[in-house]
N, CA, C and O of each residue as an XYZ file, in Angstrom:
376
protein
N     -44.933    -34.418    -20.704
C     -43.775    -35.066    -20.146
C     -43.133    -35.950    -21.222
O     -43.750    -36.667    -22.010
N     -41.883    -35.805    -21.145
C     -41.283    -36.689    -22.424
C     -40.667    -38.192    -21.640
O     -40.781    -38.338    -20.423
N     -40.288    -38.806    -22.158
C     -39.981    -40.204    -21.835
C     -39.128    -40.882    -22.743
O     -39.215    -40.618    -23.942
N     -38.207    -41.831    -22.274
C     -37.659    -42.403    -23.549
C     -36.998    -43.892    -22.695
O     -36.275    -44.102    -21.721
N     -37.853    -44.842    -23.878
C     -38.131    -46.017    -23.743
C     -37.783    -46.937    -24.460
O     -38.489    -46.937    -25.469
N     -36.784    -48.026    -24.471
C     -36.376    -48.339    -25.808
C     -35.756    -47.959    -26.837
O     -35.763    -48.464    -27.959
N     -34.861    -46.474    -26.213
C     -34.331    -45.490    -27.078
C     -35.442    -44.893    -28.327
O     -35.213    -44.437    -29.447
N     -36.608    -45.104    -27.643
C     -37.610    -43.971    -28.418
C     -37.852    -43.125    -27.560
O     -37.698    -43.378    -26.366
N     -38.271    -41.975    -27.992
C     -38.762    -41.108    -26.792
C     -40.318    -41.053    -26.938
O     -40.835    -41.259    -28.036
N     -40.949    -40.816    -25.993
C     -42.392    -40.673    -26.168
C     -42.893    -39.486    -24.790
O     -42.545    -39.344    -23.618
N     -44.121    -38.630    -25.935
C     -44.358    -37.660    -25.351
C     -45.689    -37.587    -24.998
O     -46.334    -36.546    -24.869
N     -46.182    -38.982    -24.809
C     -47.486    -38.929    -23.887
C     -48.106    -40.396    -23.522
O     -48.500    -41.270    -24.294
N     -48.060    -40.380    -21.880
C     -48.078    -41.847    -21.280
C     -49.327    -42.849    -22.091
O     -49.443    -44.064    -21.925
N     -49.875    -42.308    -22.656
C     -50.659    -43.445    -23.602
C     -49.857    -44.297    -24.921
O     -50.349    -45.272    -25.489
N     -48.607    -43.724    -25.229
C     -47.861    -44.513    -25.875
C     -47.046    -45.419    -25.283
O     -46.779    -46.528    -25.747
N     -46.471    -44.760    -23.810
C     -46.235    -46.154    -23.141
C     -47.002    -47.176    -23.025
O     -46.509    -48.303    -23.077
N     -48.355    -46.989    -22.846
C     -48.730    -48.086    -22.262
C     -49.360    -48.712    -23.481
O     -49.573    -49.919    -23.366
N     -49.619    -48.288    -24.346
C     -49.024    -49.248    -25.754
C     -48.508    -50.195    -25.860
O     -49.059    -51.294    -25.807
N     -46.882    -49.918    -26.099
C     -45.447    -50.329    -25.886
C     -45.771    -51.242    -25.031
O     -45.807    -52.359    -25.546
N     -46.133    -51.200    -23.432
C     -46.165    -52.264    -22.967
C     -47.641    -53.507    -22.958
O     -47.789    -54.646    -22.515
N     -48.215    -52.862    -23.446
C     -49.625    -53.854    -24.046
C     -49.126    -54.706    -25.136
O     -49.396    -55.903    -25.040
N     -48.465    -54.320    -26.130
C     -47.898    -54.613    -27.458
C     -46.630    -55.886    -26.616
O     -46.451    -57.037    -27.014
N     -46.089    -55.380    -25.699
C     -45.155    -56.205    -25.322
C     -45.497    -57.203    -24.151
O     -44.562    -57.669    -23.500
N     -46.890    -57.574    -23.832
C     -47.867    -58.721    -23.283
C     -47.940    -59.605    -24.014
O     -47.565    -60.759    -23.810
N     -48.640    -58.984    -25.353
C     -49.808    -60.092    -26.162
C     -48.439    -60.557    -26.820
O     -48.535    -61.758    -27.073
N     -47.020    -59.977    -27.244
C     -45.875    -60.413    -27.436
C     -45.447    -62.195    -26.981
O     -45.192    -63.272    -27.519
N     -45.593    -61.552    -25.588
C     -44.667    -62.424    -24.958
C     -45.593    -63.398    -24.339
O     -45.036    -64.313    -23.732
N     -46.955    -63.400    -24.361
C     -48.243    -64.070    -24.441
C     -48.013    -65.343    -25.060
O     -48.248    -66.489    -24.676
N     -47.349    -64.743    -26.419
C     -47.480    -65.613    -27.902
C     -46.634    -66.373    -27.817
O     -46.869    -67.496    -28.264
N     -45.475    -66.140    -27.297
C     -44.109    -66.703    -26.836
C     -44.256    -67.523    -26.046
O     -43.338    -68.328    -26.197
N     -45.143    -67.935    -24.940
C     -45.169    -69.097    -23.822
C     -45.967    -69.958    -24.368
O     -45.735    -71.142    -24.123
N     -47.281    -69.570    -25.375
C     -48.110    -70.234    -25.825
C     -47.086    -70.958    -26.808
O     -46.442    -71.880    -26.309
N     -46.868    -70.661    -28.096
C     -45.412    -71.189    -28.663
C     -45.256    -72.196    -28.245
O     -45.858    -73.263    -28.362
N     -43.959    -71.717    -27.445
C     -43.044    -72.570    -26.593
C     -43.691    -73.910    -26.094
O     -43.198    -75.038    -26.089
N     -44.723    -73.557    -25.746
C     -45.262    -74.808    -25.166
C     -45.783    -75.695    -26.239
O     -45.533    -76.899    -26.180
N     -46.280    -75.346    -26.930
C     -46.528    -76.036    -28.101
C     -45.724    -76.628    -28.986
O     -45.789    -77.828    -29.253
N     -44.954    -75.858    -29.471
C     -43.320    -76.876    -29.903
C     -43.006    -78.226    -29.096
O     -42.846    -79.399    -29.434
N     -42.985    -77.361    -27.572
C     -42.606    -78.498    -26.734
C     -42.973    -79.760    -26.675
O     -42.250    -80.756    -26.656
N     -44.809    -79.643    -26.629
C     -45.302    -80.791    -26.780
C     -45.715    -81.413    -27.947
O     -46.520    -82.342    -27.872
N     -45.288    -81.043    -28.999
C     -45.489    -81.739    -30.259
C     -43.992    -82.031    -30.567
O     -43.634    -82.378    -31.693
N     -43.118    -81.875    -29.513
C     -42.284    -83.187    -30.095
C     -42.139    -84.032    -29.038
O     -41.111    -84.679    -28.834
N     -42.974    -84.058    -28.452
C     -43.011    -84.870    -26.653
C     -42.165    -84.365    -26.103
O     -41.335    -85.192    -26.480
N     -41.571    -83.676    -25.485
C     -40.726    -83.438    -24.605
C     -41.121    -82.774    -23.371
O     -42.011    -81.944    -23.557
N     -40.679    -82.905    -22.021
C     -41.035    -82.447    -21.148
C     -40.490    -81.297    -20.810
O     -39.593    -81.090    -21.626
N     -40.568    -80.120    -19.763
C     -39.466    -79.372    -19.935
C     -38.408    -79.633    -19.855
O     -37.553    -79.217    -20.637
N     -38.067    -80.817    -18.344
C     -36.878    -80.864    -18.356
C     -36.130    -81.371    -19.546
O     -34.917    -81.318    -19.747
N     -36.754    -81.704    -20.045
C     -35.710    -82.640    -21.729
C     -35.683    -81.784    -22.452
O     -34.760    -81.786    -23.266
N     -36.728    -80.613    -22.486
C     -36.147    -79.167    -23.440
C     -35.308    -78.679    -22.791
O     -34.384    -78.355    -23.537
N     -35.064    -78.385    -21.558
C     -34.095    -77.995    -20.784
C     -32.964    -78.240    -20.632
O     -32.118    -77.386    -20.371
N     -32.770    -79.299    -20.750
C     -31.370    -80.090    -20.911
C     -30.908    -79.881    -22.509
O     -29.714    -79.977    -22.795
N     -31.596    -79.681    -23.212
C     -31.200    -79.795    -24.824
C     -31.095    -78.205    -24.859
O     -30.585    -77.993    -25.959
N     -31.250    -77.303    -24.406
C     -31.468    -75.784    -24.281
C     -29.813    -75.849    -23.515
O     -28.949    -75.054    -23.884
N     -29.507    -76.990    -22.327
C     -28.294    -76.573    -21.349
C     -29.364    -75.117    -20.619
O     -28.855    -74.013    -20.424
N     -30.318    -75.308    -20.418
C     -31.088    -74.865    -19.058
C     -31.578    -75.436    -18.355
O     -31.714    -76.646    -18.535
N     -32.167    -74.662    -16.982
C     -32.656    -75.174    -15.717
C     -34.200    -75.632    -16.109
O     -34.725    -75.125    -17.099
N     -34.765    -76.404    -15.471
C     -36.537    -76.930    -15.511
C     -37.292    -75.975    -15.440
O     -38.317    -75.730    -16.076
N     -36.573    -75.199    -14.329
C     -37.161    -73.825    -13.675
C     -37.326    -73.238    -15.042
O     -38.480    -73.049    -15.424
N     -36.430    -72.955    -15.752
C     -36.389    -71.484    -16.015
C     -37.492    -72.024    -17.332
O     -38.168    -71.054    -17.677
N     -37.866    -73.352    -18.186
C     -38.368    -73.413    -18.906
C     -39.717    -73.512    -18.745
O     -40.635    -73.469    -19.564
N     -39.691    -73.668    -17.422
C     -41.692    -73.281    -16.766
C     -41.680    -71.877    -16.505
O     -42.751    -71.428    -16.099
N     -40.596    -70.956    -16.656
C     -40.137    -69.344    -16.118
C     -41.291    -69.158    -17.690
O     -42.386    -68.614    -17.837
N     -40.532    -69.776    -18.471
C     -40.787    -68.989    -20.345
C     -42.100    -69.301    -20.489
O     -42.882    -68.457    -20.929
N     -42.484    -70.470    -20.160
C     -43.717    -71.053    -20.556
C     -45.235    -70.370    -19.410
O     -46.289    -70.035    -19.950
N     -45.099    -70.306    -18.303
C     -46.092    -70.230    -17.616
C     -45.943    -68.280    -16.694
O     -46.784    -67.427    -16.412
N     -44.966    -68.339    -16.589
C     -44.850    -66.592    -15.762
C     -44.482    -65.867    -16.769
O     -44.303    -64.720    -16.359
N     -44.206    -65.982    -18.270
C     -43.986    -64.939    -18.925
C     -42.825    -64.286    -18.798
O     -42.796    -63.092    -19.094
N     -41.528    -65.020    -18.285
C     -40.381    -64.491    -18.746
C     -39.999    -65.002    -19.636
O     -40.292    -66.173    -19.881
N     -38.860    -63.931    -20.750
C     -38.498    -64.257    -21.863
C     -37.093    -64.697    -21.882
O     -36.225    -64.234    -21.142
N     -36.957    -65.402    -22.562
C     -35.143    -65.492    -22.632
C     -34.405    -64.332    -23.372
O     -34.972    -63.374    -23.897
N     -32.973    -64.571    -23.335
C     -32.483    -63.672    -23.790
C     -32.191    -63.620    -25.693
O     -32.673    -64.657    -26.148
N     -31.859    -63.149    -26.309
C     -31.676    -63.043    -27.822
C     -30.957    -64.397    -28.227
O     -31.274    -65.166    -29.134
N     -30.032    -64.481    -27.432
C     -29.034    -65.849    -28.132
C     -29.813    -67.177    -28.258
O     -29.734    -68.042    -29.131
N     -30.935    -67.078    -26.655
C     -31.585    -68.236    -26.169
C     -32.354    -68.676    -27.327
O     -32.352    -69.790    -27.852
N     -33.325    -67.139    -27.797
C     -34.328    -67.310    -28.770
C     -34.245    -67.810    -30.067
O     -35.030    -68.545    -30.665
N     -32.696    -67.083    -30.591
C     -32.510    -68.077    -31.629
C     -32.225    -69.565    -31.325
O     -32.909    -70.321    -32.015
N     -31.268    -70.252    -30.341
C     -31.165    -71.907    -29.899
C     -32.852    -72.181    -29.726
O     -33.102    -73.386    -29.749
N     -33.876    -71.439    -29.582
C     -35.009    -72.701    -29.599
C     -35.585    -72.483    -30.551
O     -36.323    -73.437    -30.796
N     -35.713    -71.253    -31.697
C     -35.769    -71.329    -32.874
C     -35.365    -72.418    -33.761
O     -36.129    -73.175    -34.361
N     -33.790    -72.421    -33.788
C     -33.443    -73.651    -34.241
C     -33.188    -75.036    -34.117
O     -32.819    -75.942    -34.865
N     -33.598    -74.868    -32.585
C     -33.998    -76.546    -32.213
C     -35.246    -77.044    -32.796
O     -35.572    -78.208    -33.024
N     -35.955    -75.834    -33.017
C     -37.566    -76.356    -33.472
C     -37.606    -75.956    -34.748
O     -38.587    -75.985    -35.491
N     -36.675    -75.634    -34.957
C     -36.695    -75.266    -36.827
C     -37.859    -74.356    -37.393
O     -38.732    -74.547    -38.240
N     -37.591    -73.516    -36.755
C     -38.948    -72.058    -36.467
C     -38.165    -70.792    -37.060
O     -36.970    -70.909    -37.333
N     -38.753    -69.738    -37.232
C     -38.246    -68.713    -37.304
C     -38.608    -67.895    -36.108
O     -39.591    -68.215    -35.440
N     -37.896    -66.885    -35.803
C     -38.034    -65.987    -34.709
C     -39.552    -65.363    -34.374
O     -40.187    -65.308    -33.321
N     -39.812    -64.977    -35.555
C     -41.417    -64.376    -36.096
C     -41.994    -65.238    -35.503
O     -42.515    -64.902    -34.439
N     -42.086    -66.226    -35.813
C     -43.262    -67.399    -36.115
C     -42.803    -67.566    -34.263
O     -43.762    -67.198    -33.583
N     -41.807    -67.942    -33.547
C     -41.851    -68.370    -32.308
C     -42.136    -66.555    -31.158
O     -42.355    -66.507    -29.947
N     -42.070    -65.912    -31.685
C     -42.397    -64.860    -30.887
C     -43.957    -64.311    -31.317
O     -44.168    -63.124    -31.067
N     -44.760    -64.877    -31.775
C     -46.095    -64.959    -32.343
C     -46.294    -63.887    -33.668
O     -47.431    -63.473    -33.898
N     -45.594    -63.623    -34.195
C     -45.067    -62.473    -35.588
C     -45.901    -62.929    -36.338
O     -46.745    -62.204    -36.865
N     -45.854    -63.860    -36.483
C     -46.088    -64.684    -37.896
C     -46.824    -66.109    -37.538
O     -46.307    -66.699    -36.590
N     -47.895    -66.718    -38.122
C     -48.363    -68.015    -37.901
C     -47.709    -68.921    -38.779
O     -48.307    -69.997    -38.776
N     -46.228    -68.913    -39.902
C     -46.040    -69.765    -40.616
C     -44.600    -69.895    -40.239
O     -43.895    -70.749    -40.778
């Protein structure tokens, strides 16, 4: 069966579920992050939230349920925290 995911195609469900294992420990790395930035500059969510111009909600969304923001978002907390993308999406430890 063929499949196409991400505008790849894939021709056997063990590469999906790859793809989406790969895109856990991803976004794993990303709440762990996040939270960590957060609290090493004291801030609570809501005060990242407000400096983001987001909801409280949505910064306990990123941090604790594993939703991600969108591309634009990622770079604004990149550069609020003076991070690179890598390094805040767990890519990179530097």
């Amino acid at each position: 069966m063929v499949k196409k995911i991400n505008n790849q195609i894939f021709t056997d469900l063990s590469q999906k579920s790859d793809i989406k294992q790969h895109n856990s420990v991803v976004n794993n790395k990303f709440c762990q992050r996040l939270k960590e930035l957060r609290l090493s500059e004291n801030l609570t969510q809501k005060e990242l939230a407000i400096k983001l111009g987001k909801s409280r909600t949505t910064v306990y969304e990123w941090e604790r349920n594993g939703h991600e923001p969108d591309y634009d978002t990622l770079i604004d907390i990149a550069d609020f925290f003076n991070v690179t993308l890598d390094y805040l999406l767990g890519n990179t430890d530097i």
